[in-house]
N, C-alpha and C positions, 0 to 999 in steps of 0.2 A: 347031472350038471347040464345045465341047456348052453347047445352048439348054437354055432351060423357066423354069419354076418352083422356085425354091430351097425346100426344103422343110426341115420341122425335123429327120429324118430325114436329110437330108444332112447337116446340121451337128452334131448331137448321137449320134455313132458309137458304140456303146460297145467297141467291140473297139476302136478307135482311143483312146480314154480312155482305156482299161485299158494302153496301153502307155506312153502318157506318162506317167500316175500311175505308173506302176512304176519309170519312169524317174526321175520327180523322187524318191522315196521315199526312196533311200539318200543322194542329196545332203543332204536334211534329216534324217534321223537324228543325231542329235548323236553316237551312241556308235558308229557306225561307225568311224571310224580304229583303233580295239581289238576290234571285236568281229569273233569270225568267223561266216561266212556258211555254214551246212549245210542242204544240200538233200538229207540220206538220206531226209528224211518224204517228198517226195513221190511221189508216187503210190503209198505203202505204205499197207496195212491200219495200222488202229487209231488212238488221237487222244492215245496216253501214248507216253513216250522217259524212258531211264533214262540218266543219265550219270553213266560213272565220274570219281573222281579218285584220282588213284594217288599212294602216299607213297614217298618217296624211298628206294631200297633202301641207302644208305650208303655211304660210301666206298670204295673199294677196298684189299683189305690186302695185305702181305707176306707169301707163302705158301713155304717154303721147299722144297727139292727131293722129292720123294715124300710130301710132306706134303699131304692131303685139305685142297680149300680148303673153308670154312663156305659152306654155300647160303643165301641171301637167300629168304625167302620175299615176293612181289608183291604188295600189297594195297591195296588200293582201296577207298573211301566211297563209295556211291553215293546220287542224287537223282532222283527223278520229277519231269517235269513234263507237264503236261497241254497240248494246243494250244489256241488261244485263235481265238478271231474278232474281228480290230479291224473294223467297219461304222459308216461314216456316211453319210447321206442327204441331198442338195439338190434342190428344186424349184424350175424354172427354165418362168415363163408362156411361151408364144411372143411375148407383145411382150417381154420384157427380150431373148431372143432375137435377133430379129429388127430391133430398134430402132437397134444398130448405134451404140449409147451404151456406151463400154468395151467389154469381149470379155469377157462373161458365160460364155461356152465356158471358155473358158481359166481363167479366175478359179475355177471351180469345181473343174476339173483341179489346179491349185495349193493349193485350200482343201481339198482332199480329199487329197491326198496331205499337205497338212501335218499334218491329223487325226489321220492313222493314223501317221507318224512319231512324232508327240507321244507317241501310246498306245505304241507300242514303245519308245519312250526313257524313260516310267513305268514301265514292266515291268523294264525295264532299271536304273532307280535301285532300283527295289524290290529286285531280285537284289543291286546292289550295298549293301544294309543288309546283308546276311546274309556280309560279313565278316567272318573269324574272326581276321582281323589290326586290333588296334586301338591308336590313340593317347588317351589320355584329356586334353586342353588346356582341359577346361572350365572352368578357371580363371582365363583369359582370352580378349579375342579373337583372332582370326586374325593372326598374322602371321609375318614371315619366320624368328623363331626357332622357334616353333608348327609350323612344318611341316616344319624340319631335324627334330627331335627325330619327327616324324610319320614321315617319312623312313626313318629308321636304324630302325624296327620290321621292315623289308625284310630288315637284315643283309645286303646288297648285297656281291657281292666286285667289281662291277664296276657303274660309273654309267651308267645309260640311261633314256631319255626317259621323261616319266609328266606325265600331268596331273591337275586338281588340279577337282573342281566344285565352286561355292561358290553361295550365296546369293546373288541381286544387293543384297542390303541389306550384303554383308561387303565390297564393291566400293570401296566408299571406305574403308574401313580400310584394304586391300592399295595401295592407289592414295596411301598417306599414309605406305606404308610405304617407306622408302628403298633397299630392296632389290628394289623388283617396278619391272622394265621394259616398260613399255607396248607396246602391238604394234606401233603406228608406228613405233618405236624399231626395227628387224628386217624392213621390208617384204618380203615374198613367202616367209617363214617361215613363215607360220600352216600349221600340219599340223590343225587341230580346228573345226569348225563354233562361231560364237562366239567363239573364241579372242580375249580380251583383250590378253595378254599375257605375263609371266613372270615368276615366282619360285622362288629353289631349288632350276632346272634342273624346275620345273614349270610345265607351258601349264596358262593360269587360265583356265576356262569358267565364266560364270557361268546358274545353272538356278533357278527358283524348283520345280523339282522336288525338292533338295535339303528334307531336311524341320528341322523344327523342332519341338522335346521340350523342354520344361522351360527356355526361352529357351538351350539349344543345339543349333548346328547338325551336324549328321551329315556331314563331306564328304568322300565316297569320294576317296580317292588310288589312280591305277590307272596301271602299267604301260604305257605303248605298245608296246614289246617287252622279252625277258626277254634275257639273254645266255647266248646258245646254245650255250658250251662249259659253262656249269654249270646250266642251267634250261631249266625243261621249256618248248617253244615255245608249245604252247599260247594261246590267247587270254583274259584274263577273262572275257570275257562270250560265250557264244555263240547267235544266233538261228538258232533250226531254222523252217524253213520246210515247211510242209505244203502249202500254194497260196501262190503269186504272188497279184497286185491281181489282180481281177476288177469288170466295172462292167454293170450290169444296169439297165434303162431300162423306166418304165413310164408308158405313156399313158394320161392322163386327159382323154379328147377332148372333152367334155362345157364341162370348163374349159378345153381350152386350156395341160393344162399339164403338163410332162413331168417324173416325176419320175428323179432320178438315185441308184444307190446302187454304194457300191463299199467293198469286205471284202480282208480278205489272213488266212489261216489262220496261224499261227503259235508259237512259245512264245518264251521269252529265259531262259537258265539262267547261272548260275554256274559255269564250268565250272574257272577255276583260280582260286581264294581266294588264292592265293601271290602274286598279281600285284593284290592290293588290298589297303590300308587303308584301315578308316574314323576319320578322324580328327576329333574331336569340341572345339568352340571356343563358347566363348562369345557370346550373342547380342549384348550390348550390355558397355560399359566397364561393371566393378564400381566401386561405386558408394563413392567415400576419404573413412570418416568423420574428420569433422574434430575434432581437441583444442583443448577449452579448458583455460587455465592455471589 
C-alpha cells in the first residue's frame, strides 16, 4: 500500500481530467443523437474546412436502345467554417480540495464539461437558424396542427423520426395539447438528451437556446435519420473536431490555489439543410378582441 502525504498534485491530474471531461462531453451535448462526429481536422494544417452540399442529380429516365442517355451534371454549394475554441476556467483553493466536503474534483470535471457542451449546442442552434426549409405558424402558437403542416415542408415519401426543439416557455402549450404524449407514457424510448416527450411522430426537447424575434419562436425540426433508399444519409448537423478536451493546470502557490482550465478546438456546420425545418410559432395566445353590440 503506498504511504505519504496526499498532495494536491495527486488529486488534481490534468491528463486525467482531460479524459473524463471528454468523456462526459457528448453525453451532455444535446444534439448529439443527429449530429455527426468528424475528426479529418485533426492533426491537419490550417483552422478553415469547406463543406460541400450536393443537389440532387434527378430521377432516372427511360433511355431507349442506342439512344445516348442525357448526363447529369454534380453540383454542390459550398460553406466555410472556421474552428473555434470553447475554454473555461476554475479555481479550486487547496482547502475546498482537501476539506473533503463534497468532491470539488469531480464537480469541476462535470461543470467543465457541461460549459463546453452548452457552447457547442449554441453553435449548433445557431447553424440550425440558417435553414432553408421553412414553416411560417406565426399566427399562432405551437401546437399539434402547427407542426403537421411544419412537417409536410420535408415532402417525405417515407415517415422517420425527427425531433422537435422548443422553448421551455412553449412547454405548457404542447403539455395542454391533446395530441403530445409525455415521456412517462413510453419509458426506456427516450433516444434525445431532454427528451419530453412526443408529438407528430416528433421527440419534444425543450432549450432556452431556441431564440426569440418579434415574440416568435424559431424551432428547428431536424431529421434523426433520412430514408436511405431515397435521401442522402448524411447527418444535419456536423461537428469537426480539430482537438479533443485538453485541461492544463496552474499553480498559484503563494495562495494556495490551483487554477484549472480546459478548451476543445472545434467548428459545428450545417451540413444537410434537407434534414431541417425551421418552423416558426407564436410566443403567446393572440390576443380575441372582444364585440360590443
Amino acid at each position: 500500500m503506498a504511504t505519504g502525504t496526499t498532495k494536491i498534485a495527486n488529486l488534481i491530474n490534468p491528463e486525467v481530467m482531460a479524459d473524463m471531461i471528454s468523456a462526459k462531453i457528448p453525453k451532455k451535448i444535446v444534439v448529439a443523437p443527429f449530429a455527426a462526429i468528424d475528426l479529418t481536422l485533426v492533426g491537419q494544417p490550417g483552422d478553415t474546412i469547406t463543406v460541400p452540399q450536393y443537389a440532387y442529380i434527378g430521377d432516372a429516365a427511360i433511355v431507349g436502345e442506342g439512344v445516348e442517355c442525357e448526363v447529369s451534371v454534380l453540383s454542390a454549394t459550398t460553406t466555410q467554417a472556421q474552428v473555434k475554441k470553447a475554454m473555461k476556467a476554475v479555481e479550486l483553493t487547496d482547502e475546498a480540495v482537501l476539506s473533503g466536503y463534497g468532491n470539488p474534483v469531480a464537480e469541476t470535471n462535470n461543470q467543465l464539461a457541461a460549459s463546453i457542451a452548452s457552447k457547442i449546442d449554441e453553435d449548433a442552434m445557431t447553424e440550425l437558424q440558417k435553414a432553408t426549409l421553412t414553416y411560417d405558424g406565426s399566427a399562432g402558437v405551437i401546437s399539434y396542427d402547427g407542426i403537421v403542416d411544419a412537417l409536410d415542408v420535408f415532402e417525405e415519401e417515407a415517415n422517420t423520426q425527427k425531433v422537435i426543439f422548443v422553448h421551455p416557455k412553449q412547454v405548457t402549450q404542447l403539455r395542454h395539447d391533446p395530441d403530445f404524449v409525455s415521456a412517462d407514457k413510453y419509458p426506456g424510448n427516450v433516444v434525445m438528451t431532454g427528451e419530453i416527450g412526443m408529438i407528430a411522430n416528433c421527440r419534444v426537447v425543450p432549450s432556452k437556446k431556441v431564440p426569440l424575434a418579434d415574440d416568435v419562436y424559431k424551432c428547428p425540426i431536424i431529421k434523426l435519420a433520412g430514408d436511405p433508399e431515397t435521401e442522402d444519409e448524411s447527418q444535419a448537423i456536423t461537428i469537426y473536431l480539430k482537438r479533443d478536451t485538453t485541461v492544463e493546470t496552474q499553480r498559484q502557490s503563494l495562495k494556495r490555489i490551483t487554477d484549472i482550465s480546459a478548451d476543445k478546438y472545434y467548428t459545428v456546420v450545417l451540413s444537410n439543410a434537407s434534414k431541417v425545418v425551421l418552423a416558426k410559432f407564436k410566443a403567446t395566445e393572440p390576443v380575441q378582441s372582444s364585440q360590443t353590440s
